[in-house]
N, C-alpha and C positions, 0 to 999 in steps of 0.2 A: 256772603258779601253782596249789596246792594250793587244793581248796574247803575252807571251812568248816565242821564238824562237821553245825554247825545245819544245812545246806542239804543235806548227804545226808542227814542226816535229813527232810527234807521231800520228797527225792527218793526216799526210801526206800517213804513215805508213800504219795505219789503213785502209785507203781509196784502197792507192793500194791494200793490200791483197783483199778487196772485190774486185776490180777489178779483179784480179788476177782467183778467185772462180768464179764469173760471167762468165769472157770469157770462163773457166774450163767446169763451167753447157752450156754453148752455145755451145762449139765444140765438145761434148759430143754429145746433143741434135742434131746436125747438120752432124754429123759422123754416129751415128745413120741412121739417115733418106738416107744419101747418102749409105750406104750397102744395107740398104731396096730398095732402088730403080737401085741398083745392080754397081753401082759405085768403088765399092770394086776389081771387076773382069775386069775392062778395064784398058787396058794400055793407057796413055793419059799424055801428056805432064803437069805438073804443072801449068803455064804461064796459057797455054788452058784451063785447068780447072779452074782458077783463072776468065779466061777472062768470060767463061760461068758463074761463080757462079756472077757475077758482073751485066751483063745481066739481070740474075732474080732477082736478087736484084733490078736495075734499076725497070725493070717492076711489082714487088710488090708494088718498092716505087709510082708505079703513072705513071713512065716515059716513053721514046718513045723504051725500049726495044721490045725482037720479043712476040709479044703475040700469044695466043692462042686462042684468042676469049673469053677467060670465064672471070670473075668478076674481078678486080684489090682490092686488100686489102687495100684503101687508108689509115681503123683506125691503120695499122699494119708499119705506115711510122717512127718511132721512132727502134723497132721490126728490121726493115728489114736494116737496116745501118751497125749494127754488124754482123749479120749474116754474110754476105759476107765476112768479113774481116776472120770473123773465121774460115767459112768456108773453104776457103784457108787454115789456117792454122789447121783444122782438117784435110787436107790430106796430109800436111806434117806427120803428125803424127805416118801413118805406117799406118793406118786403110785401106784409101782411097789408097795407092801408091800398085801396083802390081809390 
């Protein structure tokens, strides 16, 4: 039996709010870690910082970004996709902009 219009619309609804909360607790989490590691205090172009969050993202996910020698997180490849996106967008935020 087919749903009702109305009701993926409310499923639609629903869905995005968790979406919405998700990306919330990830650029949270990700804004966090980027003042820890003192990001907060450089002035640095957006774009650049996008292009570098994107980088490590590549290279958690597996890929040919710049390593450092140490372990790649291949179980964390699901993990490491939003990240970067949010990333970026936790330093729109105000946190990360000097």
């Amino acid at each position: 039996m087919k749903k009702p219009s109305s009701k993926i619309r409310d499923e639609i609804a629903r869905l995005q709010e968790q979406l919405r909360q998700a990306e919330t607790r990830e650029a949270e989490r990700i804004g966090r870690i980027a003042l820890k590691a003192g990001l907060g205090d450089i002035e640095v172009e957006e774009a650049e910082l996008q292009a570098a969050f994107e980088g490590l993202a590549k290279r958690f996910r597996g890929g040919q970004g710049a390593s450092t020698g140490g372990k790649k997180a291949n179980g964390d490849v699901g993990a490491g996709a939003p990240s970067a996106a949010v990333a970026s967008g936790a330093a729109q935020g105000g946190n990360g902009e000097a």
